[in-house]
N, C-alpha and C positions, 0 to 999 in steps of 0.2 A: 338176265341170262337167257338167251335164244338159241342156243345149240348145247345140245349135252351128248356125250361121249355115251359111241355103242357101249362100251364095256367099263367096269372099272378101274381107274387107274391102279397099276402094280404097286399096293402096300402087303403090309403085313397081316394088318385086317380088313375083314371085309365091312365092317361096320364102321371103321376109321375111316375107309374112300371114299366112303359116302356122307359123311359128319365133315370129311374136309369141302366136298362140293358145298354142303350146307354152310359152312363156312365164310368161301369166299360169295357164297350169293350175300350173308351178313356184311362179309365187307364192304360189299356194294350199296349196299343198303344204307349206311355208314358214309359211305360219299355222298349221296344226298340227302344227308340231315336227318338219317334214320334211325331208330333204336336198332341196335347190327343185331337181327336174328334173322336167320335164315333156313331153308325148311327145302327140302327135296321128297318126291316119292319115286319109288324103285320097284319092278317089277321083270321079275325073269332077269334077273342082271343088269337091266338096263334102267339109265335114269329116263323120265317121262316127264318130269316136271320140275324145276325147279322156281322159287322166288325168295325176295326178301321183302320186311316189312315196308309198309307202303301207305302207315296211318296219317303222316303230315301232308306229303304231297296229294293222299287223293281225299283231304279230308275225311275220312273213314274212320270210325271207331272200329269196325271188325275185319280193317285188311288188315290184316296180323300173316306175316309169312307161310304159316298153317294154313289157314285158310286159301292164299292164291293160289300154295301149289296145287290143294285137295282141287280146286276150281281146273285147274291147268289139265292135275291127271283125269279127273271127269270126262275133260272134254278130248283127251287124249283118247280113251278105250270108248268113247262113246257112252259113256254109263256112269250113274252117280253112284254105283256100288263100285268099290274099289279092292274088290276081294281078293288074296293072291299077292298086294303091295304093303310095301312098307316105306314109312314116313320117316323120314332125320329131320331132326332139327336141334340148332343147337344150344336153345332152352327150355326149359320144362313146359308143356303145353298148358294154358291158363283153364279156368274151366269155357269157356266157349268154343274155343278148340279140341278140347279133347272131346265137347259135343260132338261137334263135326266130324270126327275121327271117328268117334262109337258110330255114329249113323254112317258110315262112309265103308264100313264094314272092311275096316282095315285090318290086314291080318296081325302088324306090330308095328309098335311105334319105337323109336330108336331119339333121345333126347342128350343132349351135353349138358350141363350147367344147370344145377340146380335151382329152383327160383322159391324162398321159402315165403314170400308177401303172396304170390297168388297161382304158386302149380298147384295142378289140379292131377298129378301122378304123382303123389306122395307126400310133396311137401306138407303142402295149407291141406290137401284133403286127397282122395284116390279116388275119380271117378269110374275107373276102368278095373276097380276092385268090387263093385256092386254087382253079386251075385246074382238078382234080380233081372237085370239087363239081359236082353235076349242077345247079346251079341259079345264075348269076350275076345278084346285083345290084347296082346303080348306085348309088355312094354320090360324095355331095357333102356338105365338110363347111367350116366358118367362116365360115356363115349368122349372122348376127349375132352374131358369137362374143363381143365384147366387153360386148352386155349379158349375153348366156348367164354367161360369166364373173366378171361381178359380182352377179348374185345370189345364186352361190356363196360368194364373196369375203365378201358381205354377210353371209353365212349364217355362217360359219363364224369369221369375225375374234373374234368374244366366246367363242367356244369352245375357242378352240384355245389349249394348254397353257400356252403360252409367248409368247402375245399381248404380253404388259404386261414393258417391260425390270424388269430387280432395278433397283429403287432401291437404292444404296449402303449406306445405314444400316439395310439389312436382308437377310436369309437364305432361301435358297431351296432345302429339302432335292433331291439329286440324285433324278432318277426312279429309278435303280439299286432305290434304298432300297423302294421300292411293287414291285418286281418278283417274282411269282409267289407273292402274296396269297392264301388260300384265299376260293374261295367270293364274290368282288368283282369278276363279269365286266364291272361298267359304265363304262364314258369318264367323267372329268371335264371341266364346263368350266370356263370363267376368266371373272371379271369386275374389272376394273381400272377402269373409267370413273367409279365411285359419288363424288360428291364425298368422305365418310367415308373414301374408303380412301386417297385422295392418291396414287394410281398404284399402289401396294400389291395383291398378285393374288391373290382369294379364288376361291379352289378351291371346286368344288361339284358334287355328284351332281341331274340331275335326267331322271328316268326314266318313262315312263306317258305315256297321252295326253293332254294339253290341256285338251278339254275333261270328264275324266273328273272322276265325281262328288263326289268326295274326293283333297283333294292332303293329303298327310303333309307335315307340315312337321318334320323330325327336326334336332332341334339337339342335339350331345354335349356331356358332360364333359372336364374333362381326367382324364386322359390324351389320351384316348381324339381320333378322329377319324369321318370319316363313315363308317370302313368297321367301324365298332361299330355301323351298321344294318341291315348286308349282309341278315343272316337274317329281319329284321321288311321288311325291302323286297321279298324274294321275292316273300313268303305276301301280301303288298300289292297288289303287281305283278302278280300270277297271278288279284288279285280286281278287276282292270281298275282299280284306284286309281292317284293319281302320286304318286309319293315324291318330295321334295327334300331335299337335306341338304349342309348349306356342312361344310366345314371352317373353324372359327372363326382368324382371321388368328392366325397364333403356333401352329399348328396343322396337322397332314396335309400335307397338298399346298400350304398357304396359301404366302403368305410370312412369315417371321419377322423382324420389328424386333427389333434386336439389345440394345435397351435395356427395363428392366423399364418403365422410366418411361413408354414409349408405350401401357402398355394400362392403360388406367380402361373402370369399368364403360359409364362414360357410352357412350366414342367405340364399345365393341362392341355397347351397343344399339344406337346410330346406324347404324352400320354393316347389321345385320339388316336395319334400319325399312327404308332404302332399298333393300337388297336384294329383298326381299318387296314393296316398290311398285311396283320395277322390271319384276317377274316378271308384276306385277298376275295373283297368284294369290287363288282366293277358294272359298270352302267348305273353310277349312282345319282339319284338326284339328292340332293343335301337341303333338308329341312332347320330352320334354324328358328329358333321364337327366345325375344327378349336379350340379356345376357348373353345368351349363345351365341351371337353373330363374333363376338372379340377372336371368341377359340374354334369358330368354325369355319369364320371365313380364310382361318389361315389353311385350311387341309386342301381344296382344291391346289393353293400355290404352293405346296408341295410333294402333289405326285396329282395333276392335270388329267394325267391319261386314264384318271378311275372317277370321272365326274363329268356329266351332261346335262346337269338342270340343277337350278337353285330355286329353293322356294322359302324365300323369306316375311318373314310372320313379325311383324311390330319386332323390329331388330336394327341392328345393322355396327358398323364399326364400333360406333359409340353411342351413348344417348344424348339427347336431345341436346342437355348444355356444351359437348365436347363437337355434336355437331353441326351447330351455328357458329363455333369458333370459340363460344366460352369458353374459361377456365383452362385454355391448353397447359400439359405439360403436370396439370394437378389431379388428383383421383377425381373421379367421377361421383357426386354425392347421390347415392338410391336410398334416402328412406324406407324403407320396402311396408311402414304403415301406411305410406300415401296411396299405396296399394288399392282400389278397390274390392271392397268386402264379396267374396265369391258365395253363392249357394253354401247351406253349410256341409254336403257332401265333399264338397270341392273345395274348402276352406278344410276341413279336417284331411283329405287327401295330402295339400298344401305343410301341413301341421305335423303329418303323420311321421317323417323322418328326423324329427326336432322334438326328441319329450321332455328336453333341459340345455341350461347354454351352454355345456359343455361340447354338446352334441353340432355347435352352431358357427365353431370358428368359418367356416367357409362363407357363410352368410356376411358373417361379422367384416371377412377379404373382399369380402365384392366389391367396392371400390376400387381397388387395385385392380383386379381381375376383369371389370368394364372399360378398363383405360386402355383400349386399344384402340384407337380411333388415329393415330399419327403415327403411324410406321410407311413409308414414303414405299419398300420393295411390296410389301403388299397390297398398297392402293394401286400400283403401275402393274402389277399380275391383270388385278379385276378391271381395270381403264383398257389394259393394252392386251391382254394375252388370252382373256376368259374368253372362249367361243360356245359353251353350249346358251339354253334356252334360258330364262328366269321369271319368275313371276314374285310380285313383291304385294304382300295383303297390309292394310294397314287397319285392325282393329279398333275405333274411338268411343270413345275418348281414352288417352293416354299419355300421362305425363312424363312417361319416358322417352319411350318410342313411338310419339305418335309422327302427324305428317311432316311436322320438321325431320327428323332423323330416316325416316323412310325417303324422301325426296334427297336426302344427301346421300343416303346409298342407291337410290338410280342415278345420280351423278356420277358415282363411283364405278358402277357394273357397266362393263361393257352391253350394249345392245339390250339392257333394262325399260321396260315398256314403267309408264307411271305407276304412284304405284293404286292398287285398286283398295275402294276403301269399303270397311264395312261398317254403317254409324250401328249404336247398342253393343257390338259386339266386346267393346274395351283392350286391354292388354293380355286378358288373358284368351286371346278369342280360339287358342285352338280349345279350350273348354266349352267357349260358350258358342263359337260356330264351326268348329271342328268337322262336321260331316260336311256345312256346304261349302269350304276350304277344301276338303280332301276330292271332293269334284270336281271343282275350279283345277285342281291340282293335275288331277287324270285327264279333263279334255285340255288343258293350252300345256301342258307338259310331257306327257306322255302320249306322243302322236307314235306311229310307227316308225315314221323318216329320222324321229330325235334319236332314235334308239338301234338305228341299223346297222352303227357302228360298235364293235367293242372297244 
């Protein structure tokens, strides 16, 4: 927000005009992938400052809405004492804000929404109750608490873990099993809503800003899950990109249908398509390793205009025996023992969504679910229609997807350069060379000319 209003707008309270600005600066906050709290200071009738939280996009642990405004009004009177103002905001101030506020020699603070895990004006503890403190201010809180609390509410219901009940005829690995992961500091969220998923709760990483110039769209193999992207998400993340990455349902953190017979390729393309429209993400480049090229390569050919780079990882239509011609027309056979024994970090990572077979029908489908390799409209999309960038890695050794099946899908993409091979790095190579993948990625992929279009 960069203009605020001489006076306050005509309500009923005086404390409410001002809890409603703090508001929609939350909502703001909220459009770019903010925890929606927003914070204003007011002095003599007039607002002076307003912001909203600002800890994902500027990396920041202490831009907290609190703090920009206090920063803003500082610089507003020319003074870090702020004596004579009062602050809104429309949740309880933590304790390093309410620091800031005691030292900021605020005369009162005005809060909406109660926050009982870590307010530091009443709830978890009262800073600005300590007698001792050479500076007392006046705090008044439950100023429109009930909208403050619902755009919380609002903000977080699709994110949070355990949003969506287990449907009965399926499985839902314990969190236990994800606990102390190397190297996978990010929150998952949850979306349950998609008609595709039937109530079913698809798990998903999505990290970076909004509107940053490249969203990674990382879709895995099996075994494998989203935190097979951890290392190419960094070195992403660190080049101001956004990463996404679902756990494909039967998978990670997803939920698992207990029957083979619920996963065809079809219902997990569908699944994606609406995932990604949902998101309405766009300048995507689409990462795919393994398994995933069956169900991935179908989203560009169905909505074109949200994709401009592909970057395929030991992948492609099908494996190896479907893309020499073998076997047409029959499932594709993945032993997943002939697998390469991974580090045993990365083999228990592998492990970590599977603690019995019940939990494995998906596993058990992937035959079916690889057998994409003969569908004739989506070969002639990537031969004839596909126009962004692509880069193809081919990890070896690999008895899936190694150079046989990588060279039949540059056959396939239009305007696909060979593909580049890494020897040691094997099939799982966004594990084992992840960071020098996610470079190769940034310089032949993400030029500024690929990207000038939305």
């Amino acid at each position: 927000m960069n203009k605020f209003p001489e006076a306050a707008p005509a309500e009923t309270s005086e404390d409410a005009r001002w809890m409603r600005l703090a508001l929609q600066a939350a909502h703001e906050a909220a459009a770019r992938g903010e925890v929606p709290v927003g914070a204003v200071v007011v002095k003599d009738g007039r607002c002076i400052a307003a912001a909203g939280n600002a800890c994902v996009g500027a990396h920041d642990p202490s831009a907290h809405a609190e703090i920009a405004a206090l920063r803003q009004a500082a610089r507003a009177l020319g003074n870090y004492r702020l004596q004579g103002c009062t602050l809104y905001v429309t949740l309880e101030p933590c304790a390093m804000c309410a620091g800031a506020m005691l030292h900021a020699r605020l005369a009162r603070v005005v809060f909406g929404a109660a926050d009982p895990k870590t307010g530091a004006a009443g709830s978890l503890l009262n800073l600005f109750a300590q007698p001792a403190l050479n500076h007392q201010t006046q705090v008044t809180g439950g100023v429109l608490a009930g909208e403050c609390a619902a755009a919380l509410h609002g903000f977080f219901r699709p994110r949070r873990i355990n949003a969506a009940p287990l449907r009965q005829d399926a499985l839902r690995t314990p969190p236990a099993r994800f606990a102390h992961l190397p190297d996978d500091p990010w929150p998952r969220h949850a979306e349950s809503g998609l008609p595709a998923l039937g109530g079913l709760r698809l798990s998903y990483m999505d990290e970076g800003p909004r509107d940053a110039p490249i969203t990674w769209l990382c879709l895995h193999g099996a075994p494998a899950w989203s935190h097979l992207w951890r290392h190419m998400a960094a070195q992403w993340l660190a080049a101001g990109c956004r990463v996404i990455a679902p756990d494909l349902i039967g998978f990670g953190r997803s939920d698992k249908p207990k029957k083979e017979s619920a996963h065809t390729l079809a219902w997990h393309r569908q699944i994606l398509i609406e995932w990604v429209r949902q998101l309405d993400v766009r300048r995507v480049a689409l990462a795919l390793h393994g398994t995933a090229g069956a169900a991935g390569l179908a989203l560009p050919a169905a909505e074109p205009q949200r994709y401009a780079a592909l970057l395929a990882i030991n992948t492609g239509f099908a494996p190896a025996a479907q893309a020499s011609g073998a076997g047409q027309g029959a499932p594709a056979r993945l032993p997943l023992s002939r697998l390469p024994r991974l580090p045993a970090d990365e083999q228990a990572a592998c492990e970590a969504p599977f603690p019995d077979s019940g939990h494995r029908a998906a596993l058990r489908a992937l035959p079916r679910l690889a057998d994409g390799g003969h569908e004739p409209d989506l070969r002639a999309f990537w031969q004839n229609r596909w126009q962004g960038a692509s880069l193809l890695i081919c990890g070896m050794p690999d008895v899936f997807y190694g150079p046989a099946a990588m060279s039949a899908l540059q056959a396939a993409v239009r305007g696909a350069p060979p593909p580049l091979p890494l020897p040691g790095a094997g099939h799982f190579s966004c594990a084992t060379a992840g960071r020098e993948i996610a470079q190769l990625a940034l310089a032949r992929l993400a030029q500024p000319a690929q990207w000038a279009k939305d």
